[in-house]
C-alpha positions in Angstrom: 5.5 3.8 -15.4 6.6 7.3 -14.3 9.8 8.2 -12.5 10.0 10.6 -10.2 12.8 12.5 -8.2 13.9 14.2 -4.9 16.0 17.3 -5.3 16.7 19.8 -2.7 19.6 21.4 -0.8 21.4 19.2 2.1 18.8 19.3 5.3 15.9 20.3 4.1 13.5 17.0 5.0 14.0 15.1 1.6 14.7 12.0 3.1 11.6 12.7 5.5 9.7 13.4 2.6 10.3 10.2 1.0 9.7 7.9 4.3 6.6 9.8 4.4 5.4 9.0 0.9 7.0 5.6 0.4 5.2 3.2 2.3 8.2 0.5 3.3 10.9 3.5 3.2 13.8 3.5 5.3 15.7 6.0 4.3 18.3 7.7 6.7 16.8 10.9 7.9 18.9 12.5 10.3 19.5 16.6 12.0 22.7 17.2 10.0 23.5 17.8 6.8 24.9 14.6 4.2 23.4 12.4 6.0 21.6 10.4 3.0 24.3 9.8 0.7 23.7 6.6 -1.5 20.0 6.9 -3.8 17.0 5.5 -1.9 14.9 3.6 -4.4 10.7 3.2 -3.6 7.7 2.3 -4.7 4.2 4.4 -4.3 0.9 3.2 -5.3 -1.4 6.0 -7.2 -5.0 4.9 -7.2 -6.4 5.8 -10.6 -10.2 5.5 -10.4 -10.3 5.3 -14.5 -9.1 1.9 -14.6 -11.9 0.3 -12.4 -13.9 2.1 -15.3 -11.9 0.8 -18.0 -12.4 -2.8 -16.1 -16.3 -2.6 -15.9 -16.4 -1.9 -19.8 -14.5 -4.9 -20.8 -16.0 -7.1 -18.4 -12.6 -8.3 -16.9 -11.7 -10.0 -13.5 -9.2 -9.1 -11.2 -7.1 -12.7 -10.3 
């Protein structure tokens, strides 16, 4: 699993960025700056076409 990060100076769309991306987000995102103080924690799904490959060759079902 890979982790990933945010950084930016304060009002710059970070928090935007991250509803945007992060399908269930809710993070704060508001027109002043400090508005999203405590870490906002998500999940994004990256489709990787080489594992349907790596499924054909070994014959394996998805459950």
């Amino acid at each position: 699993m890979l982790r990933a990060g945010i950084v930016g100076l304060p009002n710059v769309g970070k928090s935007t960025l991250f509803n945007a991306v992060v399908a269930n987000a809710k993070a704060q995102a508001a027109n002043f700056p400090f508005c999203t103080i405590e870490p906002n924690v998500g999940i994004v799904a990256v489709p990787d076409t080489r594992l349907q490959v790596l499924a054909e060759l070994s014959s394996s079902a998805e459950t």
